[in-house]
Residue, then its C-alpha position, 0 to 999 in steps of 0.5 A: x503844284x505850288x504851296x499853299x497858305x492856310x488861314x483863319x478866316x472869320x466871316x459872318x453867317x449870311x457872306x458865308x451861306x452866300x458864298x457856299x450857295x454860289x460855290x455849289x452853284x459852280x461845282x466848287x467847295x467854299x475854299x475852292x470859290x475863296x481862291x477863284x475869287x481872289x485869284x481873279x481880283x488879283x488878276x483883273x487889277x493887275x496885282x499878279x502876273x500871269x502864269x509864265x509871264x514876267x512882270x515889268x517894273x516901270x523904274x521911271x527911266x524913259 
């Protein structure tokens, strides 16, 4: 299991309950539902490689 970062992460009221409904919707805590969104995000843009997967760099040569 990798390492995880924690941090101090300050949202208002209303994000906050709509996040932990949506949690619970899902069977996640809050936390839990924070990192599959990120985790997700961060894949669909390409901005992390898949697991097990090397990402190319472009260098700009043909």
């Amino acid at each position: 299991m990798s390492k995880k970062k924690s941090f101090v992460l300050r949202i208002d009221e209303e994000t906050y309950a709509s996040l932990e409904k949506w949690a619970a919707d899902e069977f996640r805590s809050v936390n839990g539902q924070l990192e599959w969104i990120i985790d997700r995000s961060l894949k669909e843009s390409g901005r992390m490689p898949r697991k097990g997967k090397r990402e190319k760099k472009d260098d700009g040569k043909g």
